[in-house]
C-alpha positions as CSV (number, residue, x, y, z in Angstrom):
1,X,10.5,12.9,-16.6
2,X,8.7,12.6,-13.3
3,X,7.8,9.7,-10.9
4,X,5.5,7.0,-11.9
5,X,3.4,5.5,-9.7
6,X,0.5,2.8,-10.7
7,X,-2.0,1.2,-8.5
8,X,-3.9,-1.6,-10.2
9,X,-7.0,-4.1,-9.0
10,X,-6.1,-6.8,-10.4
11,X,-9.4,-8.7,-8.7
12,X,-12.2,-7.6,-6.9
13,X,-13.7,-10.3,-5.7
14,X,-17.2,-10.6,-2.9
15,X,-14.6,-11.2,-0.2
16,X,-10.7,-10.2,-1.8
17,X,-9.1,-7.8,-3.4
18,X,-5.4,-7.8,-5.4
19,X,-3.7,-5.0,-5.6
20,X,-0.5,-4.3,-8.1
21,X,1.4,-1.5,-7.3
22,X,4.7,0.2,-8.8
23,X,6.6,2.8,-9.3
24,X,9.6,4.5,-10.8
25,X,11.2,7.2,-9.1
26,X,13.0,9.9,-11.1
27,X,12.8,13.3,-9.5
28,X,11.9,12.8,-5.4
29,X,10.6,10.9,-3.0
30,X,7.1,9.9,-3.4
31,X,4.5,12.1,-1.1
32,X,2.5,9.9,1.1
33,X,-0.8,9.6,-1.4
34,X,-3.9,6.7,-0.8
35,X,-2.9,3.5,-3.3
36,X,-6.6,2.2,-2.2
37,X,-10.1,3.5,-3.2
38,X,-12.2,1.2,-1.2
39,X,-15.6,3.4,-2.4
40,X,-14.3,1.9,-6.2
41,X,-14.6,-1.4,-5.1
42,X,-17.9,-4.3,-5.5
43,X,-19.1,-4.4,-3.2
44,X,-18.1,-1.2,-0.9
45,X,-16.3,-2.7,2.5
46,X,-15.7,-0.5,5.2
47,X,-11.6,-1.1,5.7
48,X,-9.4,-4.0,4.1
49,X,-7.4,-6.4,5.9
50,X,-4.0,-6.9,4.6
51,X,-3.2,-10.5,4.0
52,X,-0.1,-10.6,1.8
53,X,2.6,-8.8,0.2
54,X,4.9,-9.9,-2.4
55,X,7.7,-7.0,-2.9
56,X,10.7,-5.8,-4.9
57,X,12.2,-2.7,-3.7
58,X,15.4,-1.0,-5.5
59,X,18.8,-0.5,-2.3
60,X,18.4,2.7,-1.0
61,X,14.8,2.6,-1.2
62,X,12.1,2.2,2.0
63,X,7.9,2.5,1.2
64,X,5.9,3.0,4.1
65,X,2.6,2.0,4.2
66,X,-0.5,3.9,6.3
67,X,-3.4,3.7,7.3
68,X,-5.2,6.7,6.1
69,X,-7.0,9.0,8.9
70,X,-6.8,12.9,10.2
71,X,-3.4,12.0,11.1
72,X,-2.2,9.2,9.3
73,X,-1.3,5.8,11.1
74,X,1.9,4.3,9.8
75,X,1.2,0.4,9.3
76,X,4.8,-0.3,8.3
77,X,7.8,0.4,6.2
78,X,9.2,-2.2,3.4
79,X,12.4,-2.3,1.9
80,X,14.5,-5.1,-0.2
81,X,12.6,-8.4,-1.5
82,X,10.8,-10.6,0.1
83,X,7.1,-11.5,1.0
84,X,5.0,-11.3,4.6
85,X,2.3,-13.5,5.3
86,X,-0.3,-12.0,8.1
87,X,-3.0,-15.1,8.3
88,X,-1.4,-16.9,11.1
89,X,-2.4,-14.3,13.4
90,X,-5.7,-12.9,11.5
91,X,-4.0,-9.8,8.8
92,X,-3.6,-6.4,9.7
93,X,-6.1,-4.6,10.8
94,X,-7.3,-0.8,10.4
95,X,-6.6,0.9,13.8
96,X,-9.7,2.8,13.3
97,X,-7.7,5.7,14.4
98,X,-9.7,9.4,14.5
99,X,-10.7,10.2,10.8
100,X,-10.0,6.8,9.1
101,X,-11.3,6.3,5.7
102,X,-10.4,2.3,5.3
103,X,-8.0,3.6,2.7
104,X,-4.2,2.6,2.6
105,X,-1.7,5.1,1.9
106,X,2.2,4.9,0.8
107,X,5.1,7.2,0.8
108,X,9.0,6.9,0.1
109,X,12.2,7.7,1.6
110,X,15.3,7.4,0.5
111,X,15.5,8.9,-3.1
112,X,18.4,10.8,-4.1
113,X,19.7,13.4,-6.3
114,X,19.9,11.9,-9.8
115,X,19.0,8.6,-8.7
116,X,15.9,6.4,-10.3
117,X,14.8,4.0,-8.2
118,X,11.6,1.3,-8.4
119,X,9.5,-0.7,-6.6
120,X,6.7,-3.2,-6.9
121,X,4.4,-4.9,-4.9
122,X,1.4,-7.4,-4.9
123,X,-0.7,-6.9,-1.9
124,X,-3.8,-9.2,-1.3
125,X,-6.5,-7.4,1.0
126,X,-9.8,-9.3,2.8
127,X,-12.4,-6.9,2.2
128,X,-14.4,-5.9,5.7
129,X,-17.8,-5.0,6.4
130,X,-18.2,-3.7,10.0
């Protein structure tokens, strides 16, 4: 088998944006690969804001999140269960580093020989215009 990884809009609203994402690990780590396609959305913002994320992640297991540009920005990494709420001091923003594209990018570490490990994550996104 190989790795399985999903990314799913779940709404697409004038202003928001849900994504689903999962995956099952089976043969590596995951490459570090855009989970957003902002040009896909209605209507087209120029960068999201991340909100919230709801997360399960398998022990062992860390998904790091980027934002994607010539070099890519690394946003954060996640690992265990839980849920982070970014209102209170207005989401995370894209740094607008050199090359951005307003898409967000993932990538894993920690995968082992023989292991399968999964993870799965709600992400709620304001979109942005400027």
């Amino acid at each position: 088998m190989a790795n399985s990884v999903t990314s799913t809009v779940v709404h697409d609203g004038a202003r928001n944006v849900v994504y689903n994402l999962t995956g099952i690990l089976d043969s590596s780590d995951y490459a570090i690969t855009d989970f957003t396609t902002i040009s896909a959305l209605d209507p087209v913002p120029t960068m999201l804001r991340l909100d919230h994320m709801f997360y399960a992640i398998e022990d062992g297991l860390s998904v790091r999140f980027y934002w994607h540009a010539t070099t890519d920005v690394l946003i954060m990494p996640v690992s265990g269960r839980g849920w982070f709420n970014f209102v209170p001091f207005g989401g995370l923003t894209n740094t607008k580093a050199a090359g951005y594209t307003g898409n967000l990018r993932i990538g894993t570490v920690g995968w082992a020989t023989s292991d399968v490990l999964a993870f799965s994550f709600q992400i709620e996104f304001v979109k942005q215009f400027s």
